[in-house]
C-alpha positions, 0 to 999 in steps of 0.5 A: 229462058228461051222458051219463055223469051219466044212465048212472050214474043208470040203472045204480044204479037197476037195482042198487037194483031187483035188491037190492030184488026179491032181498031182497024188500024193497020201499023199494030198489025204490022208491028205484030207480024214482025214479032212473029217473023222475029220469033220465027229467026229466033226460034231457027238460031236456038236449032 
């Protein structure tokens, strides 16, 4: 469940990176460097 909790953040963080970087927009881009900052303390508590 964890596991598949922190996929799910890493794979919608990547997406919002790519529809940022593409539209050339920034806050989808910044939404995804959250996520991943979100997944990384995630990821940290469950050691």
């Amino acid at each position: 469940m964890k596991n598949s909790l922190l996929i799910g953040l890493i794979i919608i963080a990547i997406a919002m990176i790519v529809i940022g970087i593409s539209a050339k927009i920034l806050p989808p881009a910044l939404t995804g460097v959250g996520f991943i900052i979100i997944a990384k303390l995630f990821y940290k508590k469950n050691e």
